[in-house]
LOTORKOL-604060 format. One record per residue: residue in one letter; x, y, z of N, C-alpha, C in turn. Coordinates in Angstrom, 2 decimals. Layout:
N
ATOM  res      n_X      n_Y      n_Z     ca_X     ca_Y     ca_Z      c_X      c_Y      c_Z
ATOM    A        X        Y        Z        X        Y        Z        X        Y        Z
...
END
This chain:
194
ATOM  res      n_X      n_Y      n_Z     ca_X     ca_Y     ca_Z      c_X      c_Y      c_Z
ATOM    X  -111.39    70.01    52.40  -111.34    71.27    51.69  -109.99    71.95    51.87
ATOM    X  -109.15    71.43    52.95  -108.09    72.50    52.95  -106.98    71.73    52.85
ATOM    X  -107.10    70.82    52.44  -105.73    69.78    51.34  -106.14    70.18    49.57
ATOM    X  -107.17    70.44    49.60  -107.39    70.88    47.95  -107.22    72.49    48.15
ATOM    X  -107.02    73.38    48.85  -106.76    74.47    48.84  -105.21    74.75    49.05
ATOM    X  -104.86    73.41    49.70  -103.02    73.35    49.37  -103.05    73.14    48.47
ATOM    X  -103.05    72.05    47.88  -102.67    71.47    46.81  -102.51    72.70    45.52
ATOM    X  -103.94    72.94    45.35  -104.33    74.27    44.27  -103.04    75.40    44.92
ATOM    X  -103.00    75.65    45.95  -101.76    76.54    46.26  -100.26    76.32    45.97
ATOM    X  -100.16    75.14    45.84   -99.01    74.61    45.53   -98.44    74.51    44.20
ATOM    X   -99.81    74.23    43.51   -99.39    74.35    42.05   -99.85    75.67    41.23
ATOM    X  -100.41    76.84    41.87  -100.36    77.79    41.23   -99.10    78.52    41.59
ATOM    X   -98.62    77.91    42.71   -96.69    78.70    43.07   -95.80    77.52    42.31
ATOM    X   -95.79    76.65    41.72   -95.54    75.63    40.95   -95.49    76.92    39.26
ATOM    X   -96.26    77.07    38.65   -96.55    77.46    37.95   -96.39    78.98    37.69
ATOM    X   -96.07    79.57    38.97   -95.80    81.09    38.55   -94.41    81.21    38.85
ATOM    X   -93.48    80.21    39.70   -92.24    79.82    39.44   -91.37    79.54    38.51
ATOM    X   -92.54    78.70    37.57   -92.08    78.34    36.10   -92.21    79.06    35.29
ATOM    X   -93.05    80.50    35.63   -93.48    80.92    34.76   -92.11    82.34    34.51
ATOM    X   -91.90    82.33    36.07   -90.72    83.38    36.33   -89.85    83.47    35.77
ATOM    X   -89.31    82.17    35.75   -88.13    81.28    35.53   -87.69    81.21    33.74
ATOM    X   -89.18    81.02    33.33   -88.71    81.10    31.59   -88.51    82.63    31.55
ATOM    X   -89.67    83.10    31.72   -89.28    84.85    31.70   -87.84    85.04    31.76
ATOM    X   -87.31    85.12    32.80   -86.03    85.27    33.14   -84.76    84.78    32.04
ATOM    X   -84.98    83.66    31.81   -84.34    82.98    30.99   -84.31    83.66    29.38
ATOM    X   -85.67    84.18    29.06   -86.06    84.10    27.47   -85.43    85.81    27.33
ATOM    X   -85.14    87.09    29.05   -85.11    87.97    28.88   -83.08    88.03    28.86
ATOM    X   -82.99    86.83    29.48   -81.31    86.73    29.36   -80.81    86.47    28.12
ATOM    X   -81.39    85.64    27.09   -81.24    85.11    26.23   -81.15    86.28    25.29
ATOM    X   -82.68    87.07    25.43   -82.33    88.51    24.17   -81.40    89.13    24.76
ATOM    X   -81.01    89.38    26.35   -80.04    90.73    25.82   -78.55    89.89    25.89
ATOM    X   -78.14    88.71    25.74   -77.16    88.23    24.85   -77.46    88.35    23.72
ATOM    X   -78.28    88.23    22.87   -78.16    87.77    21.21   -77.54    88.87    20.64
ATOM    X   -77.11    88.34    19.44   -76.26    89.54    18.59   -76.74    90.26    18.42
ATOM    X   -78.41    90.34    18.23   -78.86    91.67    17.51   -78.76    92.27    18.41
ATOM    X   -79.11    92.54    19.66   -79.06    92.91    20.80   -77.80    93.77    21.03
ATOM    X   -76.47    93.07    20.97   -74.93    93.67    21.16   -74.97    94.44    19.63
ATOM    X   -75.05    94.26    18.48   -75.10    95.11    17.01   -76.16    96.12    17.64
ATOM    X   -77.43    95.84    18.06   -78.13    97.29    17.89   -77.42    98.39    19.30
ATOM    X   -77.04    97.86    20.29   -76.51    98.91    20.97   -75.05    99.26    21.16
ATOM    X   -74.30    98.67    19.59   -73.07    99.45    19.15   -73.67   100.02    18.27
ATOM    X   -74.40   100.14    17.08   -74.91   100.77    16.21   -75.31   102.20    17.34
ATOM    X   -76.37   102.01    18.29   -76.57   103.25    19.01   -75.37   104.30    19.80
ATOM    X   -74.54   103.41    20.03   -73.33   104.13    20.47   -72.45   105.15    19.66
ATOM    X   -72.79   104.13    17.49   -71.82   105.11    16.72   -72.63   106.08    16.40
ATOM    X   -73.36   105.64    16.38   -74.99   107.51    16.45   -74.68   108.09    16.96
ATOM    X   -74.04   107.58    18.50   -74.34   109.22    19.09   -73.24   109.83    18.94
ATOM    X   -71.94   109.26    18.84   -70.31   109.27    18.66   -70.59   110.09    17.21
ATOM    X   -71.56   109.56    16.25   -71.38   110.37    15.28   -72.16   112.15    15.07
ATOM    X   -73.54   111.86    15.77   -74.17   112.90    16.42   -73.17   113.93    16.73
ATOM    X   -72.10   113.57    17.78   -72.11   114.46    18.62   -70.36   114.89    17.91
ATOM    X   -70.03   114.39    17.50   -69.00   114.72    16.01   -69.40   115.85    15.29
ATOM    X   -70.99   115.87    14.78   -71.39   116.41    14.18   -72.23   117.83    14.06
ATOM    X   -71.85   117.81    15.27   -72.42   119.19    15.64   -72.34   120.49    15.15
ATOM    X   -73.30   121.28    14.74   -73.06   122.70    14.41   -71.60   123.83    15.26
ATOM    X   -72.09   123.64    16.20   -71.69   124.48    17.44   -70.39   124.04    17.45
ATOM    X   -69.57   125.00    17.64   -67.89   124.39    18.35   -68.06   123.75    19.70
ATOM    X   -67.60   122.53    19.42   -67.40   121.55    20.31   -65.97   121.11    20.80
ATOM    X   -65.65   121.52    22.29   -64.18   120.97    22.71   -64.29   119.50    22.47
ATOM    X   -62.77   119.21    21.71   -62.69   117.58    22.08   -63.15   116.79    21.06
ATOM    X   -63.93   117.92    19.93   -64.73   116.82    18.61   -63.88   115.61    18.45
ATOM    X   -62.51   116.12    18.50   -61.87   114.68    17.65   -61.78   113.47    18.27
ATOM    X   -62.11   113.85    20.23   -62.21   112.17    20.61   -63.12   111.45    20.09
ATOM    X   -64.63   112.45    19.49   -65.57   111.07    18.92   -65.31   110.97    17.80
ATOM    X   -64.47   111.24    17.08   -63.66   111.18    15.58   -63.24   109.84    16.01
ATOM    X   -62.42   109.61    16.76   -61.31   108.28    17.33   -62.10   107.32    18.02
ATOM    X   -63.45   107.74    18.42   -64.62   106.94    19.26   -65.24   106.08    17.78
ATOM    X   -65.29   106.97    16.69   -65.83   106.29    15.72   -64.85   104.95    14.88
ATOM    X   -63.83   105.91    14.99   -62.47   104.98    14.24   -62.22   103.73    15.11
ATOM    X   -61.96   103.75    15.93   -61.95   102.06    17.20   -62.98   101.53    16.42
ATOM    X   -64.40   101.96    16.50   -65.51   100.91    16.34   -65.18   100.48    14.93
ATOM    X   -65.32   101.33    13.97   -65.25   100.87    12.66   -64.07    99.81    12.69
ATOM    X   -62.31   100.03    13.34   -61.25    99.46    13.35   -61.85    97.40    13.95
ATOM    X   -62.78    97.82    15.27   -63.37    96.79    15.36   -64.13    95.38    14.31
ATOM    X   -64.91    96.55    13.53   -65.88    95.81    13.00   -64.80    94.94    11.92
ATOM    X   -64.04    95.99    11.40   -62.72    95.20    10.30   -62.27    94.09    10.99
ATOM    X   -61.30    94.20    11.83   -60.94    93.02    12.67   -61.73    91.96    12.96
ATOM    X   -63.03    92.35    13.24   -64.09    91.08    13.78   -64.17    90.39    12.47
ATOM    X   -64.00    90.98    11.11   -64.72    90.41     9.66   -63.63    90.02     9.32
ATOM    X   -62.58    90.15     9.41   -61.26    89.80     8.95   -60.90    88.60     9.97
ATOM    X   -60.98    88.42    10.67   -60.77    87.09    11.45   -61.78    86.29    11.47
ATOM    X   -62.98    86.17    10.91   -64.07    85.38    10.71   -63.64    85.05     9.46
ATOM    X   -62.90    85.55     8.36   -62.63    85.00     7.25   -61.46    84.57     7.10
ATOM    X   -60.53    84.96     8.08   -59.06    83.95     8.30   -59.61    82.41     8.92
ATOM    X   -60.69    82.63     9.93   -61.03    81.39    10.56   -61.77    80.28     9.36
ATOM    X   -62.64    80.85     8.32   -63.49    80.37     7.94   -62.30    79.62     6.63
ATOM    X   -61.10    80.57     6.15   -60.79    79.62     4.89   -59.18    78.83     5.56
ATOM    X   -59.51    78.55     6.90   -58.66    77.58     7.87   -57.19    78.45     7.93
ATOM    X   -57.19    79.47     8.03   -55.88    80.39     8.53   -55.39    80.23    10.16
ATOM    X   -54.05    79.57     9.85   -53.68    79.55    11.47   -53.31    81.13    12.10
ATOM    X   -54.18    81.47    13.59   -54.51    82.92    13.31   -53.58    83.07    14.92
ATOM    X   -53.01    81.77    15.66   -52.79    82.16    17.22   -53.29    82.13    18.01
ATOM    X   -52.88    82.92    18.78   -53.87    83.64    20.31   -54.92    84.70    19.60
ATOM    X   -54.99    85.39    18.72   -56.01    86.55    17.88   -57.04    86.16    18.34
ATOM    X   -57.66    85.10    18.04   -59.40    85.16    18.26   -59.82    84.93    19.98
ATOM    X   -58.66    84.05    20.40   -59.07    84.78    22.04   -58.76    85.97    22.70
ATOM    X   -58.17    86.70    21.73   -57.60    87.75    22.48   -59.13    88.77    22.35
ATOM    X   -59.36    88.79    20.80   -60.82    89.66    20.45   -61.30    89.97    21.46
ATOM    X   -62.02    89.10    22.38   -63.21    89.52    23.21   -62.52    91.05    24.36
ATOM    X   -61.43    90.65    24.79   -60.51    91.41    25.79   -60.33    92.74    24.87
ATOM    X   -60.18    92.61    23.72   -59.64    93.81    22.52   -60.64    94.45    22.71
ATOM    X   -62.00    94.09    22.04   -63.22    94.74    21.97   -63.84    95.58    23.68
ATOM    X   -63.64    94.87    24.52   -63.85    95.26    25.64   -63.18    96.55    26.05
ATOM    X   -61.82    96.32    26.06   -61.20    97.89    25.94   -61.64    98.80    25.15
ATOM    X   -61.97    98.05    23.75   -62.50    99.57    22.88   -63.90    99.92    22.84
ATOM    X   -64.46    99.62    23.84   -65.97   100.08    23.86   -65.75   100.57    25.26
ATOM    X   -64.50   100.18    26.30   -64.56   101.43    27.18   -63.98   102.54    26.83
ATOM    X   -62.76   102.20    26.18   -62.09   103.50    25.27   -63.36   104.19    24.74
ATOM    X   -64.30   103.99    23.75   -65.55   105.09    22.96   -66.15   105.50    24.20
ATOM    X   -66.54   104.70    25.19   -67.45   105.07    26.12   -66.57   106.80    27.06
ATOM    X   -65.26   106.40    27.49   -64.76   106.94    27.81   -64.38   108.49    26.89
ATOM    X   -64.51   108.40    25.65   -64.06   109.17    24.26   -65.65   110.26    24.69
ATOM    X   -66.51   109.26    24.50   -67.45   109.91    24.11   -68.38   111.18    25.66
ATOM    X   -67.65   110.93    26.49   -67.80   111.22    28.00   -66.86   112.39    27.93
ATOM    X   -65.70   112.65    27.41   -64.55   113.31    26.86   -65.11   114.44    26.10
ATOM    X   -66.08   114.03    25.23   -66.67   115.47    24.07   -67.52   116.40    24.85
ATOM    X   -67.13   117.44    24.75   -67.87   118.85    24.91   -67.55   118.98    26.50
ATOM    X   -66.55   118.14    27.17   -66.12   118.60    28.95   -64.78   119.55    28.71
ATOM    X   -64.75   120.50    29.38   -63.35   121.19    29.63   -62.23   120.83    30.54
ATOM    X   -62.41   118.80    30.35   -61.15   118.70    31.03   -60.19   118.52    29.36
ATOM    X   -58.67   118.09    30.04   -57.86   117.83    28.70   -58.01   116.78    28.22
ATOM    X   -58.04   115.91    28.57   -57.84   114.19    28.04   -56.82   113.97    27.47
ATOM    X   -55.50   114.82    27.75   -54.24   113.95    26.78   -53.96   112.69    26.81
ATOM    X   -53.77   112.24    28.18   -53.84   111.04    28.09   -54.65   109.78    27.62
ATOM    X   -56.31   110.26    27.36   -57.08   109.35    27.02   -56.89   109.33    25.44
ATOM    X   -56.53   110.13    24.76   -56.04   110.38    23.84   -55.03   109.90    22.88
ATOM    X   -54.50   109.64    24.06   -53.17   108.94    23.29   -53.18   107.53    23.60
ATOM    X   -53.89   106.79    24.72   -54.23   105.75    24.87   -55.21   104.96    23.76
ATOM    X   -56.26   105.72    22.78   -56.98   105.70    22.22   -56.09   105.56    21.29
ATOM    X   -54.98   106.32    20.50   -53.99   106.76    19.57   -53.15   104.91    19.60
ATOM    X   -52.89   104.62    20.58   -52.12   103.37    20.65   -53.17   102.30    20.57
ATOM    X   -54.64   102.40    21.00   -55.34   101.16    20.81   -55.34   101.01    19.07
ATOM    X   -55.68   102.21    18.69   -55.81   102.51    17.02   -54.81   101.55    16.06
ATOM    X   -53.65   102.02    16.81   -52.49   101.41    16.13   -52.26    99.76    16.19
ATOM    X   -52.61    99.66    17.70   -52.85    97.98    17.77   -53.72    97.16    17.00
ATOM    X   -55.27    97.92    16.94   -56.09    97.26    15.90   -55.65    97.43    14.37
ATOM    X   -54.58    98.39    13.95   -54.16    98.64    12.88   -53.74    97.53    12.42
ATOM    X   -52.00    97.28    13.25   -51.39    96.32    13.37   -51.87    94.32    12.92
ATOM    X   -52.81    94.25    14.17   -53.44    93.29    13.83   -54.51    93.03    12.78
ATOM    X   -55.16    93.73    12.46   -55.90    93.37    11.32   -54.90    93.34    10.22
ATOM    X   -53.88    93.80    10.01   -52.93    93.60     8.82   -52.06    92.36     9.32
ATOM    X   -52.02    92.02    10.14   -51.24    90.52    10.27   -52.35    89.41    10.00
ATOM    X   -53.59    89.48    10.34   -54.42    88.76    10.39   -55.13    88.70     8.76
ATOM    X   -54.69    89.83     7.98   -55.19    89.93     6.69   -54.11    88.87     5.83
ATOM    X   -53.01    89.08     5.98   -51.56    88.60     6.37   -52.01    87.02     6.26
ATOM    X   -52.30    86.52     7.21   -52.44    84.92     7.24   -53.41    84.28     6.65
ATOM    X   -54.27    85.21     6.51   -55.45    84.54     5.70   -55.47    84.90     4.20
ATOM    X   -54.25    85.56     3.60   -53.51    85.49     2.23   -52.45    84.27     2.00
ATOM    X   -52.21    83.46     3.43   -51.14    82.12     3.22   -52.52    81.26     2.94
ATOM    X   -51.93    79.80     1.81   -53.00    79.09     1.98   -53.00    78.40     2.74
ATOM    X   -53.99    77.92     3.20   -54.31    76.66     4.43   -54.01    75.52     4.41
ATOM    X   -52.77    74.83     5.01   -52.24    73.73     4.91   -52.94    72.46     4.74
ATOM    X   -53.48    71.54     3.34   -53.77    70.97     2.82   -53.58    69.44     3.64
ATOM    X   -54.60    68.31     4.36   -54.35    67.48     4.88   -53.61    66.50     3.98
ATOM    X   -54.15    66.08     2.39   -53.71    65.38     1.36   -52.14    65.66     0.86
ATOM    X   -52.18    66.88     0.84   -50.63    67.64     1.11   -49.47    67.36     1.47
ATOM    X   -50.40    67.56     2.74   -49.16    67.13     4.46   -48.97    65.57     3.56
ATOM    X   -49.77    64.84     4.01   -49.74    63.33     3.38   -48.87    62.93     2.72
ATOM    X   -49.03    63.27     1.50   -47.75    63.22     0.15   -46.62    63.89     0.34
ATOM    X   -46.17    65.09     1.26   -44.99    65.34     1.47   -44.30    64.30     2.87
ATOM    X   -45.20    63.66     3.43   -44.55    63.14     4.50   -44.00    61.44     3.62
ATOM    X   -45.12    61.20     2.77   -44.73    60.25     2.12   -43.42    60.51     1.49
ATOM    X   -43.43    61.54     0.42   -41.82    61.70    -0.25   -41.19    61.88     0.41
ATOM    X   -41.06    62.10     1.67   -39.97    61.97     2.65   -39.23    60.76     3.22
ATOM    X   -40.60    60.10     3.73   -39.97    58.53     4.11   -39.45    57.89     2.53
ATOM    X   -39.94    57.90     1.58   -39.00    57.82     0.02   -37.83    58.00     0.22
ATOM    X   -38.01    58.92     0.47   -36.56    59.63     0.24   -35.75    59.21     1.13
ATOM    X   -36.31    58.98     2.32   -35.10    58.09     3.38   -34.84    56.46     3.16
ATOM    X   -35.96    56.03     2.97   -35.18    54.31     1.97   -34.50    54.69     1.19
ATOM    X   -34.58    55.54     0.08   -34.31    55.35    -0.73   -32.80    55.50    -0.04
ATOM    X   -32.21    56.76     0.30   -30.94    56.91     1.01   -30.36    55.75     1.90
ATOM    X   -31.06    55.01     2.44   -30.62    53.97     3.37   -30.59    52.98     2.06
ATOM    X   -31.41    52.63     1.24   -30.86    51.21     0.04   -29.88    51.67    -0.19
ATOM    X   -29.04    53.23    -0.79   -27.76    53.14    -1.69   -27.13    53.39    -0.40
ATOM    X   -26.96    53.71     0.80   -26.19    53.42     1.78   -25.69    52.31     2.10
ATOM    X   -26.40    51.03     1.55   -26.36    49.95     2.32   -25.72    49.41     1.19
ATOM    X   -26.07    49.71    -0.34   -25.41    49.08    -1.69   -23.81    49.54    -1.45
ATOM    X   -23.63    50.94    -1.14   -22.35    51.62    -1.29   -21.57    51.20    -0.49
ATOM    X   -22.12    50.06     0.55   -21.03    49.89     1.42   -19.84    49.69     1.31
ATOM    X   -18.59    48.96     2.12   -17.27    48.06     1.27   -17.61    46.59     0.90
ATOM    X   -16.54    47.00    -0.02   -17.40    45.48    -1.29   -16.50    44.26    -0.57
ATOM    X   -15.66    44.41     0.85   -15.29    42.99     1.61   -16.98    42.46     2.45
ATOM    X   -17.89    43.33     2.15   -19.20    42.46     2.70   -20.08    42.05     1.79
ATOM    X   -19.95    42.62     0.62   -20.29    42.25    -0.25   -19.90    40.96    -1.17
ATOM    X   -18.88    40.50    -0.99   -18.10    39.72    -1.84   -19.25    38.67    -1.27
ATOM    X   -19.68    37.88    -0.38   -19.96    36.82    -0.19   -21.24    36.63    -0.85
ATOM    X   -22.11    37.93    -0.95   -23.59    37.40    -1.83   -23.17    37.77    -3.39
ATOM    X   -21.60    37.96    -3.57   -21.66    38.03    -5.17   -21.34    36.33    -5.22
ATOM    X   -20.82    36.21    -4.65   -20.15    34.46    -4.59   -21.37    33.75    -4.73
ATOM    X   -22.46    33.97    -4.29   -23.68    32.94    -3.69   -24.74    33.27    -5.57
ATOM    X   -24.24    34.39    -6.08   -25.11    34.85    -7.00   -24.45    34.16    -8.62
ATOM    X   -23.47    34.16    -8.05   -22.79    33.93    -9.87   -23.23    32.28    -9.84
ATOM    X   -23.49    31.72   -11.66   -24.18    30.97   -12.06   -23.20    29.95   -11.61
ATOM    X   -23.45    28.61   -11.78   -22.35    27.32   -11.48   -22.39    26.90   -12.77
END
């Protein structure tokens, strides 16, 4: 009786291990998924916009003015480099840089939005915000930029590398015809009729 009361013990800790274990797994899994990261930036520009929007004079409205502008500046950039990537635009370092970009600008809003309605100054967060602006400016117009060049064609490449080597026989045959005609003389000798 008390090898079947292990046993049964063993596999109901067998089983609530496994059972932990997916849990764990299936609860890591949602709060990676996109909807997950979209619904709690969506909640962030609510409140950034909320609190923008206030009746009442509010010190500082305009950091969630600039809390809103990053995100939106984001979302451009994220859609604009998914469509440089998608119609084969050589884009750089850009798409690894994104994740590091975005990271700053969701502490920048976080920080923006911590900023509205306190009576400290924030010049400086301000103007740090003012220069991220300009950076996402920047890059989404270079990145709009490359994905207006077309995408270098493999069949392309091909045929221009071909008319190239052409073009170098061809230069090496009349190099070799144009030579001096004292090396030549002997295969005119070998050619004329008897």
């Amino acid at each position: 009786m008390l090898e079947f009361l292990t046993v049964l013990g063993l596999v109901v800790l067998l089983v609530v291990a496994v059972l932990v274990t997916t849990a764990w797994l299936v609860l890591r899994r949602i709060r990676r998924s996109r909807l997950v990261a979209v619904g709690t930036q969506v909640v962030a520009d609510g409140l950034l916009a909320l609190t923008a929007c206030r009746l009442r004079p509010t010190p500082h409205r305009g950091a969630a003015l600039r809390g809103l502008r990053i995100s939106r500046e984001h979302r451009l950039l994220r859609d604009r480099v998914a469509a440089a990537q998608s119609s084969g635009a050589h884009l750089g370092d850009v798409p690894a840089l994104l994740p590091r970009l975005e990271a700053e600008g969701r502490r920048l809003c976080a920080a923006l939005g911590r900023l509205v309605g306190s009576p400290a100054t924030g010049d400086d967060l301000l103007a740090r915000a003012d220069r991220h602006l300009a950076t996402l400016a920047e890059l989404t117009e270079v990145v709009g930029d490359a994905a207006s060049v077309p995408a270098a064609d493999d069949a392309l490449a091909r045929e221009a590398e071909e008319a190239a080597l052409g073009l170098r026989l061809h230069t090496a045959a009349y190099t070799e015809l144009m030579r001096p005609t004292a090396r030549r003389a002997p295969i005119a000798a070998e050619t004329t009729p008897r």
